[in-house]
NUKOL-569163 format. One record per residue (C-alpha): residue number from 1; residue in one letter; chain; z, y, x. Coordinates in Angstrom, 1 decimal. Each point is the difference from the previous one (the first is absolute). Example, Ala and Ser with C-alpha at 12.3 -4.5 7.8 and 13.67 -1.06 7.14 Angstrom:
2
(1, "A", "A", (7.8, -4.5, 12.3));
(2, "S", "A", (-0.7, 3.4, 1.4));
! end
This chain:
378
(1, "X", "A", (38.3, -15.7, -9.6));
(2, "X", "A", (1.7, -3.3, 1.0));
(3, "X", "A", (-3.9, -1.1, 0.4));
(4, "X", "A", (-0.1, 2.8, 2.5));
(5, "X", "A", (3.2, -0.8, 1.4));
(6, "X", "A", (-1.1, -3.8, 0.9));
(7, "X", "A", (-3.3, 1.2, 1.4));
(8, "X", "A", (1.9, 2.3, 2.5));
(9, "X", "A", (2.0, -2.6, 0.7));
(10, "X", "A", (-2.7, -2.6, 0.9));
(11, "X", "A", (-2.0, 2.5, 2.0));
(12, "X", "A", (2.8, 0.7, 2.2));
(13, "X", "A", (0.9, -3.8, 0.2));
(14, "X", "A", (-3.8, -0.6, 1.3));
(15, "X", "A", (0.1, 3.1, 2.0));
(16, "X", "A", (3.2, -1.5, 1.6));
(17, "X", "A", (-1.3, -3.3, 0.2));
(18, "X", "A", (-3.3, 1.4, 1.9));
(19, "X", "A", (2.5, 1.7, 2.2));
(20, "X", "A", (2.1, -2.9, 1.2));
(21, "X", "A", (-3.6, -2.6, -0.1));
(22, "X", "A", (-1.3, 2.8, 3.2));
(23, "X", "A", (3.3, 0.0, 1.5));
(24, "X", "A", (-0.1, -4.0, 0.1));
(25, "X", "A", (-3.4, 0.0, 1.7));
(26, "X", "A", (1.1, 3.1, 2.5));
(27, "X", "A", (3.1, -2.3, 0.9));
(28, "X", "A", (-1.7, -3.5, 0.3));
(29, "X", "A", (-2.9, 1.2, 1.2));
(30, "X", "A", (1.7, 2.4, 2.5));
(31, "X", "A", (-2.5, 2.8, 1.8));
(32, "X", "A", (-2.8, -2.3, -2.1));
(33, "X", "A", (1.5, 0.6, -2.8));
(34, "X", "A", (-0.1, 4.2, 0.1));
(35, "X", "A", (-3.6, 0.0, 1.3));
(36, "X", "A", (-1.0, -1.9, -3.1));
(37, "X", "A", (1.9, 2.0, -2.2));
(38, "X", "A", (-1.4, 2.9, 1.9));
(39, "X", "A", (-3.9, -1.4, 0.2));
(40, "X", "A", (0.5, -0.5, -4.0));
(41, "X", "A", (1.2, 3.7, -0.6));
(42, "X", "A", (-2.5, 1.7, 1.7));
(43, "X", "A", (-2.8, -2.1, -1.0));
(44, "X", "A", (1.4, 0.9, -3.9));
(45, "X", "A", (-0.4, 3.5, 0.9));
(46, "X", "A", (-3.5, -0.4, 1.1));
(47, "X", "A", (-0.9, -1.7, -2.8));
(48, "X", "A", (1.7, 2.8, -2.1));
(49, "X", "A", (-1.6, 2.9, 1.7));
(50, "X", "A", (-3.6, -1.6, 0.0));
(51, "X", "A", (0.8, -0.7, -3.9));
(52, "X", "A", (0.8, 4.0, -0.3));
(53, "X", "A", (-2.7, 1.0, 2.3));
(54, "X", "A", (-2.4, -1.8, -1.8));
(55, "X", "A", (1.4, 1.5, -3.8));
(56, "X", "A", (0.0, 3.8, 1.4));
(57, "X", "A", (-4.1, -0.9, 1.2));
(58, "X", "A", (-1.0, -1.6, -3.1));
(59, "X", "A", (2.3, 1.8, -2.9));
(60, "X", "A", (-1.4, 3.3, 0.5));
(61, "X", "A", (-3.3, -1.2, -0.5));
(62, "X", "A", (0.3, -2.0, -3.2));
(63, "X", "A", (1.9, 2.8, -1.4));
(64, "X", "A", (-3.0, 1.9, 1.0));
(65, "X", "A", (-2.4, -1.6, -1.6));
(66, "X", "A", (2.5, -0.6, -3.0));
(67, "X", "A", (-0.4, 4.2, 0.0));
(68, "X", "A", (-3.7, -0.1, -0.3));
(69, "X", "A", (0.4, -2.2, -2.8));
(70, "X", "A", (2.9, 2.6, -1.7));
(71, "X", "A", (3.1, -2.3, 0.1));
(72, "X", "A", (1.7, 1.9, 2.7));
(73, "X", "A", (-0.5, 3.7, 0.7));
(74, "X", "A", (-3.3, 1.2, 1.0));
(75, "X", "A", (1.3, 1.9, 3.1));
(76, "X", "A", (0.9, -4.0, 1.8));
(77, "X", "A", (-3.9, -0.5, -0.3));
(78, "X", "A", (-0.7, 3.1, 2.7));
(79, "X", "A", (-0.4, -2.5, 3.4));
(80, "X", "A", (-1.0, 2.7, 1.6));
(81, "X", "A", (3.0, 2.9, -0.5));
(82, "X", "A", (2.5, 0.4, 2.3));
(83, "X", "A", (-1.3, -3.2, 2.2));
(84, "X", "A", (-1.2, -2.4, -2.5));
(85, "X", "A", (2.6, -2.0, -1.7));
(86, "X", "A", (3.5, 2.5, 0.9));
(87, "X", "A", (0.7, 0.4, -3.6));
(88, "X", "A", (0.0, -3.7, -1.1));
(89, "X", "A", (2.3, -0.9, 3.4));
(90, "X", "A", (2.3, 2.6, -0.5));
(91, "X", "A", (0.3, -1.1, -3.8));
(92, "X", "A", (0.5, -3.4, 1.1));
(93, "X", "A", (2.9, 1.2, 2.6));
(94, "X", "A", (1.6, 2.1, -2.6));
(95, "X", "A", (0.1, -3.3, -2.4));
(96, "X", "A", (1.6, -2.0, 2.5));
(97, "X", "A", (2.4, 2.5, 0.8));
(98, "X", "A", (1.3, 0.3, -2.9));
(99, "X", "A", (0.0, -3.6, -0.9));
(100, "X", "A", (1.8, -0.7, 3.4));
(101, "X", "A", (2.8, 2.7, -0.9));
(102, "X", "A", (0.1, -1.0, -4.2));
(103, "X", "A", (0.5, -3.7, 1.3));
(104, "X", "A", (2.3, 0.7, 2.5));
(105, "X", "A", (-2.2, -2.1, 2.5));
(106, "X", "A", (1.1, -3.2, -1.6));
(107, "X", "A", (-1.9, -2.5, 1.4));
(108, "X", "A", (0.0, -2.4, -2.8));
(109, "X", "A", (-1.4, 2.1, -2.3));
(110, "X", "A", (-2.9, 1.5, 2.2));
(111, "X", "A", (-1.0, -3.7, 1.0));
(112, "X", "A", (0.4, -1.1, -4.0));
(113, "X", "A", (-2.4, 3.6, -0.6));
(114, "X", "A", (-2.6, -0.9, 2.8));
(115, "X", "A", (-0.6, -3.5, -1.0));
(116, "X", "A", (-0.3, 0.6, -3.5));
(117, "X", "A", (-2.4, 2.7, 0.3));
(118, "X", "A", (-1.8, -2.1, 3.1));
(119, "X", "A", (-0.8, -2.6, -3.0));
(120, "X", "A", (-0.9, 2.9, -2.3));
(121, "X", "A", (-3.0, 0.8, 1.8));
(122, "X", "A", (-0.9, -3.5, 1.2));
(123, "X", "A", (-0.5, -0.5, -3.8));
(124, "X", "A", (-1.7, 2.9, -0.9));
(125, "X", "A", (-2.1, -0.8, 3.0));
(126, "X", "A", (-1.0, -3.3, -0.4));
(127, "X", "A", (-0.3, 1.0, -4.4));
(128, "X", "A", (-2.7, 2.9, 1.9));
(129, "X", "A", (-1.8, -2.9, 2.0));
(130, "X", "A", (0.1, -2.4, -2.9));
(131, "X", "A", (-1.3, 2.1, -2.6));
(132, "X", "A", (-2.8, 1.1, 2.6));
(133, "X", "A", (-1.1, -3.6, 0.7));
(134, "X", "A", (0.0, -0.2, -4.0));
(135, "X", "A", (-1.9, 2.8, -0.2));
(136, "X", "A", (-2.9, -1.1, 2.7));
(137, "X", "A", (-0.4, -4.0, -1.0));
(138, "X", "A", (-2.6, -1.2, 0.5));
(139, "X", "A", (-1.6, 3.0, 2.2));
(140, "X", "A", (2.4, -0.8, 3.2));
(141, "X", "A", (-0.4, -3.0, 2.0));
(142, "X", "A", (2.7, -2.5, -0.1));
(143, "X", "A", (1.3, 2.3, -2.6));
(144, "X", "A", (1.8, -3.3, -1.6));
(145, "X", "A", (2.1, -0.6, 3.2));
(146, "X", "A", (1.2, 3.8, 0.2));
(147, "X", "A", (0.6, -0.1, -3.6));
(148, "X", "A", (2.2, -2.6, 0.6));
(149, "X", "A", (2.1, 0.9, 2.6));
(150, "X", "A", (0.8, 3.8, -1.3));
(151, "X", "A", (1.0, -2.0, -3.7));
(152, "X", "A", (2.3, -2.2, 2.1));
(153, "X", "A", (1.4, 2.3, 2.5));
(154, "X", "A", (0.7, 2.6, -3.4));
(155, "X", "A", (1.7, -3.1, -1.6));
(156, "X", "A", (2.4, -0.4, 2.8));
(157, "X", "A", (0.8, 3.6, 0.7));
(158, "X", "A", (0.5, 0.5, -3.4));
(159, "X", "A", (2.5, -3.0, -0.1));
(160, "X", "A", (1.7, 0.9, 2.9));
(161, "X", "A", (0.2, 3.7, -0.9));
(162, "X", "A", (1.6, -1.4, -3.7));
(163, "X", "A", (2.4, -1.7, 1.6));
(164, "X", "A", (1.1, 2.3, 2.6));
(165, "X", "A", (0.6, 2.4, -2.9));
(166, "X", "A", (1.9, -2.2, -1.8));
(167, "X", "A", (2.1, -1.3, 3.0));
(168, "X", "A", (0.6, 3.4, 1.4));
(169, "X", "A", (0.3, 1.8, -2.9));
(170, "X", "A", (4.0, 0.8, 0.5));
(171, "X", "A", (-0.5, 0.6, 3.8));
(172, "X", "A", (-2.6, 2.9, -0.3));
(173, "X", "A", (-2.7, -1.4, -2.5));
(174, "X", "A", (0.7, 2.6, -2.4));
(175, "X", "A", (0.1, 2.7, 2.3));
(176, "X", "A", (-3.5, -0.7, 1.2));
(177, "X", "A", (-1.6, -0.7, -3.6));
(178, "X", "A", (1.4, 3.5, -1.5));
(179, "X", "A", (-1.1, 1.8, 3.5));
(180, "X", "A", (-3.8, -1.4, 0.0));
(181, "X", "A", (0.2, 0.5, -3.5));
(182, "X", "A", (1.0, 3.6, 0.1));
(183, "X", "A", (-3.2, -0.1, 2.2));
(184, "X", "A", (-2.2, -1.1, -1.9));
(185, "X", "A", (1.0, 2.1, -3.0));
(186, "X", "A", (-0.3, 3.3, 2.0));
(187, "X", "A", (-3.2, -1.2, 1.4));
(188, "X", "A", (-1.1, -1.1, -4.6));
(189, "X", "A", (1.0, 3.9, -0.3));
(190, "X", "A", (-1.7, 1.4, 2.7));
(191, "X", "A", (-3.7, -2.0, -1.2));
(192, "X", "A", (0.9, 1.4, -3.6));
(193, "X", "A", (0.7, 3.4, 1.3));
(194, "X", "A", (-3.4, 0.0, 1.9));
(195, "X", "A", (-1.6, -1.7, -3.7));
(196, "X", "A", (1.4, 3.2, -1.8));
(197, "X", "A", (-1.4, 2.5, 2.4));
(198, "X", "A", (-3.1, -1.1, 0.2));
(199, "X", "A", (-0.1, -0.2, -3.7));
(200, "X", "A", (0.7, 3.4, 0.0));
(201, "X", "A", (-2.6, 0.9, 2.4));
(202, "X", "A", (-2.3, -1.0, -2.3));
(203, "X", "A", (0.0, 2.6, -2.4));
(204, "X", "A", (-2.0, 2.0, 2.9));
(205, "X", "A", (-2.7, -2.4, -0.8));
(206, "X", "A", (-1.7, 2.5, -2.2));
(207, "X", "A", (-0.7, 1.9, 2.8));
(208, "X", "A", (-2.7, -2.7, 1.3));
(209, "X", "A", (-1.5, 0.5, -3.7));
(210, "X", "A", (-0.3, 3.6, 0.3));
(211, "X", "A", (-2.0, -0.9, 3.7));
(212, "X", "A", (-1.9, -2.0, -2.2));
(213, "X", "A", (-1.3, 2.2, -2.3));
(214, "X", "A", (-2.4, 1.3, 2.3));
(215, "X", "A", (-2.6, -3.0, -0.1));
(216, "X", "A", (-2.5, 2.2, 2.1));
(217, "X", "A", (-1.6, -2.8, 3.0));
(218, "X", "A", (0.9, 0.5, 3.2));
(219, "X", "A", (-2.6, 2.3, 1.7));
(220, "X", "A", (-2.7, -1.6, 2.4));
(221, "X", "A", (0.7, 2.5, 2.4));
(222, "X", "A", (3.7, 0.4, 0.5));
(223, "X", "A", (1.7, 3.1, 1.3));
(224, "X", "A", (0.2, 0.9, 3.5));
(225, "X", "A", (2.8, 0.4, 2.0));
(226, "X", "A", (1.4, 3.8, 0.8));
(227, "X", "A", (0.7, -0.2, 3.8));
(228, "X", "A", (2.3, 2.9, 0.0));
(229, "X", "A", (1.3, -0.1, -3.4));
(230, "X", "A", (3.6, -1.4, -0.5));
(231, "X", "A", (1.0, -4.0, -1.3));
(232, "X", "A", (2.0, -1.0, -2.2));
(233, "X", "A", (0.8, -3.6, 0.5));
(234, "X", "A", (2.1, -2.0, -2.7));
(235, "X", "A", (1.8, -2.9, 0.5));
(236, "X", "A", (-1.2, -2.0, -3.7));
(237, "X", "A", (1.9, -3.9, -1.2));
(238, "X", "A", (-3.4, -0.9, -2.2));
(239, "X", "A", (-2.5, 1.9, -1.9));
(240, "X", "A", (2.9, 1.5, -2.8));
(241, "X", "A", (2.0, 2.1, -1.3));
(242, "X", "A", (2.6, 0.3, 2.5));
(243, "X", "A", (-3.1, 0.6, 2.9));
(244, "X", "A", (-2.2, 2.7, -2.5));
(245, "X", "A", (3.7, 1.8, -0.3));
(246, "X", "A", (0.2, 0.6, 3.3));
(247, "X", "A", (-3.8, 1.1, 0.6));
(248, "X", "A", (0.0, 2.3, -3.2));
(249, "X", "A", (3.2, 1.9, 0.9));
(250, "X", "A", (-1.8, 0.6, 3.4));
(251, "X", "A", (-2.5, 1.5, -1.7));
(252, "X", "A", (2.0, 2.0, -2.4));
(253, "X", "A", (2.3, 1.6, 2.6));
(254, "X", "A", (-2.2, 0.5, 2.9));
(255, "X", "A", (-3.6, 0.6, -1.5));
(256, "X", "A", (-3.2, 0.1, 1.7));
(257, "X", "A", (1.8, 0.1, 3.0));
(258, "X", "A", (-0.9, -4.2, 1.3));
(259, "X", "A", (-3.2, -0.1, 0.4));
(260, "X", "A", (0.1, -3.5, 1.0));
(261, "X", "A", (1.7, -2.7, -1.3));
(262, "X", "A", (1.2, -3.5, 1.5));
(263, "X", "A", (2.2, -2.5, -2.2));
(264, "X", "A", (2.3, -2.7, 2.1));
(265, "X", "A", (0.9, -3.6, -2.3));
(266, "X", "A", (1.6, -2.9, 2.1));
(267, "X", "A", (0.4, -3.2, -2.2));
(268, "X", "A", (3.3, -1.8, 0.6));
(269, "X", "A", (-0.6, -3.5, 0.7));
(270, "X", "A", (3.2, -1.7, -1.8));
(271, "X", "A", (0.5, -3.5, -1.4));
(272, "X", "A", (-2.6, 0.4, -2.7));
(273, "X", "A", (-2.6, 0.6, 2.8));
(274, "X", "A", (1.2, -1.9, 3.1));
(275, "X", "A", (-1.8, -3.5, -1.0));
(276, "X", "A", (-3.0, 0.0, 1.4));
(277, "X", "A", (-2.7, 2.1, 1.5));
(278, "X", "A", (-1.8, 0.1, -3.7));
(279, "X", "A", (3.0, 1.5, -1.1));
(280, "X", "A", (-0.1, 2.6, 2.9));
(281, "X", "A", (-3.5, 0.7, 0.0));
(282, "X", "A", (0.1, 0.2, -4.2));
(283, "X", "A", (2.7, 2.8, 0.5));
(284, "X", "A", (-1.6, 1.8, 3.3));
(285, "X", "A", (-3.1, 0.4, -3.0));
(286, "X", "A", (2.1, 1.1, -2.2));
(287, "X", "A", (1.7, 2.7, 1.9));
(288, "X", "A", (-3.4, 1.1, 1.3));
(289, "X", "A", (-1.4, 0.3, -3.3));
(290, "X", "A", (3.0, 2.5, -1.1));
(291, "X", "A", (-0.7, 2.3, 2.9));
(292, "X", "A", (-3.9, -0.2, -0.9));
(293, "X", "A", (1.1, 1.6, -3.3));
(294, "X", "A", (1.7, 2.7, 1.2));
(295, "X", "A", (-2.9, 0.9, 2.2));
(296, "X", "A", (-2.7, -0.3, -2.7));
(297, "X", "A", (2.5, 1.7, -1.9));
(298, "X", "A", (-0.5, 3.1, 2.0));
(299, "X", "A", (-3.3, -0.7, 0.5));
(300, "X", "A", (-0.2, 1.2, -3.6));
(301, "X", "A", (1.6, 2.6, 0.3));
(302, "X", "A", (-2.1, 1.2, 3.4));
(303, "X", "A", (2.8, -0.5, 2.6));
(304, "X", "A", (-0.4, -1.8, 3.2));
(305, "X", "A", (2.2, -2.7, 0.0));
(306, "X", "A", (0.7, -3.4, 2.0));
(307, "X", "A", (2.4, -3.2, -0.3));
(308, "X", "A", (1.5, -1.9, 2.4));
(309, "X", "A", (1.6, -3.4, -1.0));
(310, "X", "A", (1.9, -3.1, 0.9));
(311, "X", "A", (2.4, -2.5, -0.4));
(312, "X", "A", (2.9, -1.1, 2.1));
(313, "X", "A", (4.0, -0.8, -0.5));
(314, "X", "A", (0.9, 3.4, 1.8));
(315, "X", "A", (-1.4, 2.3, -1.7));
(316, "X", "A", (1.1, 3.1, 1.8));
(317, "X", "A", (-1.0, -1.1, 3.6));
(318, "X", "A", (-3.3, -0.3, -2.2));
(319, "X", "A", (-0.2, 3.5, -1.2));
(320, "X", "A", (1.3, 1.5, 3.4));
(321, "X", "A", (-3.3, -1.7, 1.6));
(322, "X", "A", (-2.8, 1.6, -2.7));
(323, "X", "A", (2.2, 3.6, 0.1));
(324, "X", "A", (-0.4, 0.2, 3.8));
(325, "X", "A", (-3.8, -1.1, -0.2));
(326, "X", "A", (-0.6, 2.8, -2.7));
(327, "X", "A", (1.9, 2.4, 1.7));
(328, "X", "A", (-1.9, -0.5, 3.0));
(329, "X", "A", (-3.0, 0.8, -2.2));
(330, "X", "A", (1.0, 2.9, -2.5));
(331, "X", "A", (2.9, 1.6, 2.2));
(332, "X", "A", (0.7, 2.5, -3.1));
(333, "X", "A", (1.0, -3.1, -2.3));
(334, "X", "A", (3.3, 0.0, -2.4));
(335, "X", "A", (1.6, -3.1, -1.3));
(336, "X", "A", (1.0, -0.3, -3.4));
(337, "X", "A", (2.6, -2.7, -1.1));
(338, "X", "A", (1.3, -0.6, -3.6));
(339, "X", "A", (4.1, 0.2, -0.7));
(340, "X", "A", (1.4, -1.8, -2.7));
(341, "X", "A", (2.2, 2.4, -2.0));
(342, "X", "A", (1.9, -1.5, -2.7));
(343, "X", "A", (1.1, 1.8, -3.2));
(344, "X", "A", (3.7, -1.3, 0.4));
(345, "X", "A", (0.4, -0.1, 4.5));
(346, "X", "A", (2.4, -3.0, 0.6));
(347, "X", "A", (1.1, -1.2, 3.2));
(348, "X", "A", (-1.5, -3.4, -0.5));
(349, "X", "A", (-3.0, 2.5, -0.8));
(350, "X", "A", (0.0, 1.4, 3.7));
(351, "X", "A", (0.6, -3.9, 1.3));
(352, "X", "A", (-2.8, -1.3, -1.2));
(353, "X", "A", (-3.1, 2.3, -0.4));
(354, "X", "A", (-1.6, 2.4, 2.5));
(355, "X", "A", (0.5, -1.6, 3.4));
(356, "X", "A", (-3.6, -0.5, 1.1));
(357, "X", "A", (-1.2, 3.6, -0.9));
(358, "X", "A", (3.4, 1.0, 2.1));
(359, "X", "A", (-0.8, -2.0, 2.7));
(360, "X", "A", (-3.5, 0.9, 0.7));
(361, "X", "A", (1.0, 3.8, -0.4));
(362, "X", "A", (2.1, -0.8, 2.5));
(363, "X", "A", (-2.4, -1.3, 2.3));
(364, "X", "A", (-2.6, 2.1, -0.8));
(365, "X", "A", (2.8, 2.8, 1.4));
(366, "X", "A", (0.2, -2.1, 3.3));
(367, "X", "A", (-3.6, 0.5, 0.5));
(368, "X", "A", (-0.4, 4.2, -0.9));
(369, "X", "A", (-1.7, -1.2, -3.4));
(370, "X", "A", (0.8, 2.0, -3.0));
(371, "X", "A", (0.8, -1.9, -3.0));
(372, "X", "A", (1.0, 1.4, -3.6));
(373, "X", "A", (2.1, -1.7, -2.5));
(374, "X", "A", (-1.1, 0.3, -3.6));
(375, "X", "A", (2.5, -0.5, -2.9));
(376, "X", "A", (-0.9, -2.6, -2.9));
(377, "X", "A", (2.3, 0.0, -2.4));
(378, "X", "A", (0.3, -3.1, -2.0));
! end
């Protein structure tokens, strides 16, 4: 408390002292004197607003991409719902909100908070680019040099960020290192949440066995298409459980009434495929392979059936563009989307699962394009 105390104490003496410095130079310099102090706070809000500015264009995209690789909700991953990157800025305006009102707009401790978490991601920047050059030595040219300055600029970002935390640690310090922490716990739970699910998803694995049991060759002459029979198009994630759910309950409720069949997959490309084109073109293959097996799949079975596949970071501007192409095409087609539906519903439940199939219902809507939502419980 007396710690406290003292620190109040000092900042008001410095505030003070700041005070009576600009009133020196506005009476010694005269008129001067308040267009300099003038000049200098306007060219600090500039510098502030740019700073902002540029934090509301990038934030919302690294949380995006941090949502296509599950740390935050999947829903901040959607660029293209409700004009691109809404949700992550009005997260981000929430958040400084209500740090603005829990702080009381103290500047001390917002410029303390911004600093520390300034050298935060200068370090885990420069840790990024120094493990990279690490990674590629010897493949990059001047790979030594690089290597060099990302270990030199980590060691003194790291050494100023220690000893900013240190110094400041009674003037704010401890506020920012429990609120980034809180963040990084939520964002811990959020991957493990994401881990458990998909764990779970797994048990509808056996359905891709019982596909599997008829080891029959895809016929040489594959069925025709039924120009005036009804589609069923189905929006798959992989060649699995979740994706044969969602075509065998379409064939349990509605019968022989498809005739046709068309599956949808869009690969996500997230951190662990955002390297290189290899890494791109590896999971474009992969994704196309799924959909081939849903097609021979019906092939088997002696159903018409086509895929359409890609990859890209917005995954629903993606599926909008094939659903309007085969719509064009087979103007009787229905879409088919799986729903999560979890044994015990949760609000952190609703949070975090069933925003894509949502949103492309709901654009699907826009367009005069039926879409059905089947149930998977899990």
């Amino acid at each position: 408390m007396i710690a406290y105390v003292l620190h109040s104490v000092q900042s008001t003496h410095e505030q003070t002292s700041n005070a009576v410095l600009l009133h020196k130079i506005t009476d010694s310099w005269g008129g001067g004197g308040k267009v300099f102090v003038l000049v200098a706070l306007i060219s600090e809000a500039v510098i502030l607003f740019v700073a902002a500015q540029t934090g509301f264009l990038g934030g919302p995209r690294v949380m995006s991409n941090m949502a296509l690789d599950r740390w935050l909700p999947s829903r901040l991953a959607l660029l293209s719902d409700r004009l691109v990157t809404s949700y992550g800025i009005v997260l981000m305006g929430v958040a400084a909100a209500i740090l603005v009102a829990t702080t009381g707009g103290h500047v001390g401790i917002l410029v303390v908070l911004y600093s520390i978490n300034v050298f935060i991601t200068f370090v885990l920047s420069l840790l990024g680019m120094f493990r990279h050059w690490t990674n590629v030595r010897g493949q990059a040219p001047k790979w030594r040099r690089k290597l060099f300055v990302s270990a030199l600029g980590l060691v003194l970002c790291s050494f100023i960020l220690v000893s900013m935390v240190v110094l400041k640690f009674h003037d704010g310090g401890w506020i920012t290192l429990l609120i980034t922490g809180a963040l990084v716990g939520l964002a811990v739970a959020i991957r493990r949440h994401y881990r458990r699910t998909q764990e779970i998803l797994k048990r509808l694995d056996a359905l891709v066995d019982v596909a599997e049991m008829d080891k029959a060759s895809v016929p040489s002459v594959r069925p025709a298409m039924i120009p005036n029979g009804k589609t069923a198009v189905i929006l798959v994630n992989g060649f699995n459980g979740l994706g044969l759910h969602s075509l065998f309950a379409v064939t349990r409720l509605f019968g022989d009434t498809f005739k046709n069949y068309a599956f949808i997959q869009v690969g996500s490309i997230d951190a662990g495929t955002f390297k290189g084109v290899q890494e791109v073109q590896d999971l474009e293959r992969r994704v196309a392979a799924d959909v081939q097996k849903y097609v021979d799949y019906m092939a088997r079975q002696g159903i018409y059936a086509e895929g359409y596949s890609a990859v890209s970071v917005d995954i629903v501007e993606e599926i909008m563009k094939f659903a309007v192409a085969i719509q064009q095409r087979m103007p009787d087609a229905v879409f088919f989307g799986g729903q999560l539906v979890f044994a015990k519903d949760s609000v952190v439940n609703r949070i975090l699962h069933n925003h894509i199939v949502f949103s492309v219902q709901r654009r699907l809507y826009t367009e005069g394009i039926p879409c059905v939502i089947l149930p998977i419980r899990v």
